[in-house]
N, C-alpha and C positions, 0 to 999 in steps of 0.2 A: 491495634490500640491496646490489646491484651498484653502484648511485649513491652510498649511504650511504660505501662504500669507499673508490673514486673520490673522493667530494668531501671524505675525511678526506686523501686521500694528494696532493689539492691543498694542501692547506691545512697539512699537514707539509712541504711543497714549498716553500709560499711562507716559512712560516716561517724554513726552513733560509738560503732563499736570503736572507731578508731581514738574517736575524744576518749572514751572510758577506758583506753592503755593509757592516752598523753594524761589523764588525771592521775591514775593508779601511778607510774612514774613518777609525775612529779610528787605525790604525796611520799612515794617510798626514797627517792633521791632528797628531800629536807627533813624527812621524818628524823634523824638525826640532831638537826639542830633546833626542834621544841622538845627534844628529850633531856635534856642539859639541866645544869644547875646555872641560876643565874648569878654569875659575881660578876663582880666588873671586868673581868679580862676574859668572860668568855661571850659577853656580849657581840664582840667584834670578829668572834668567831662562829658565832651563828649567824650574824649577818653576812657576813666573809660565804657561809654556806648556802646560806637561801641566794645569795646572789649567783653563786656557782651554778645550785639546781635551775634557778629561772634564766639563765643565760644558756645552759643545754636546753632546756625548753626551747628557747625562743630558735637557737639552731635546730633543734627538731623540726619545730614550724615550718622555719623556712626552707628546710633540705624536703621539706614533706609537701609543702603546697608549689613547691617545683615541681617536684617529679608528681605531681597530680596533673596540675596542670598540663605537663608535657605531656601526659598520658594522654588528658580529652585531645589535645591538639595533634598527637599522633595519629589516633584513632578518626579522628574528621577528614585531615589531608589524608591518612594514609590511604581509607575509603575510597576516597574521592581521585586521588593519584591513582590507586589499582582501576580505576573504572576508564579513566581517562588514557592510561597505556595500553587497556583493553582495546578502545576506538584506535590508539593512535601511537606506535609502542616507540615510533621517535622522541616521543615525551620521555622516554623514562630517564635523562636525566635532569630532565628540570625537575620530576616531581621526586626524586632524592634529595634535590635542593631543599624544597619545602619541607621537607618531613624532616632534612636535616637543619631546620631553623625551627621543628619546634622540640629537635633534641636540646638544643640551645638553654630553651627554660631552665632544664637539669642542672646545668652547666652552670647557669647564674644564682640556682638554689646553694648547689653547692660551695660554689664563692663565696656567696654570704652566710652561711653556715660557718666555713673555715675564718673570716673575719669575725664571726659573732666569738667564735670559741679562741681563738687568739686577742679579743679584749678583755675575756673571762681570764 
């Protein structure tokens, strides 16, 4: 029960810290464009930037809650595969299957990253 604690109060740990880069980032990626003078032709330049900054964001996100994800789901089947070729080692390539469908998530964070950053 003491590990179960433990590895929640990691993992609220990394979380926190990991919001408080994606904020420090983003403030330092548009800090740029509220430092400006406002005329009329750089309006569209500051917007033009904050859009910039929040559309890496938003690929951060999602290249980031990919490979998180892939990670719990690694970490569940991979468990669960290593125990299972233990009893029964003909399994072992089905449970490469599995563990190679939840490298998969990676794969589709990544996609959507490259599409987010190709409409920026």
């Amino acid at each position: 029960m003491c590990q179960k604690k433990e590895f929640q109060k990691k993992v609220k740990f990394s979380l926190i810290l990991t919001f408080a880069i994606l904020v420090m980032f983003s403030i330092g990626s548009v800090s740029n464009a509220f430092g400006q003078d406002h005329s009329a032709d750089k309006v569209k330049t500051e917007s033009s930037a904050l859009g910039l900054g929040l559309g890496l964001i938003a690929a951060a996100i999602a290249f980031g809650l990919g490979a998180l994800g892939a990670g719990i789901a690694i970490g569940n089947v991979g468990s669960a595969a290593m125990g299972a070729i233990a009893e029964k080692p003909e399994l072992a390539a089905q449970a490469l299957i599995f563990i190679a469908l939840g490298e998969g998530l990676v794969v589709f964070g990544f996609v959507t990253a490259l599409m987010i950053i190709g409409k920026v």
